[in-house]
C-alpha positions, 0 to 999 in steps of 0.5 A: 500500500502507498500512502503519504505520512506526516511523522512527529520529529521524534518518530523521524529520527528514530526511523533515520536512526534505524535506517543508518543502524541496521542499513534499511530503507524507509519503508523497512524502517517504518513497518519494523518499528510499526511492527514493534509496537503493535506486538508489545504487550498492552500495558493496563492498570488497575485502577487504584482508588486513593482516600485522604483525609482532607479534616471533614467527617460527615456521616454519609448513612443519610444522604439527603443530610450530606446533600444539604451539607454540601449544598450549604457550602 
């Protein structure tokens, strides 16, 4: 497939990089290093809830009650 990319300056230079290294064309460069990515394992973080104390304790068993409290800030 043929198609025209804009590539970040960055991403540029880690292809020129690849091509001097190891002697590729563009082309090459490109699809090894698109090829790297795609087969590198996704990274996913469970999402981990953080409780501070922030000097306010509010008893949150009514929640009408807690409303109105905050309603009056």
């Amino acid at each position: 497939m043929r198609t025209t990319l804009k590539l970040d300056d960055d991403v540029a230079a880690e292809v020129e990089r690849l091509r001097r290294h190891e002697g590729l064309g563009l082309s090459e460069a490109v699809n090894r290093l698109i090829r790297e990515g795609l087969s590198r394992p996704k990274r996913t973080q469970a999402y981990v809830h953080e409780a501070r104390p922030i000097g306010l304790r509010v008893d949150v068993t009514n929640v009408a009650e807690v409303l109105d409290l905050l309603e009056d800030e």
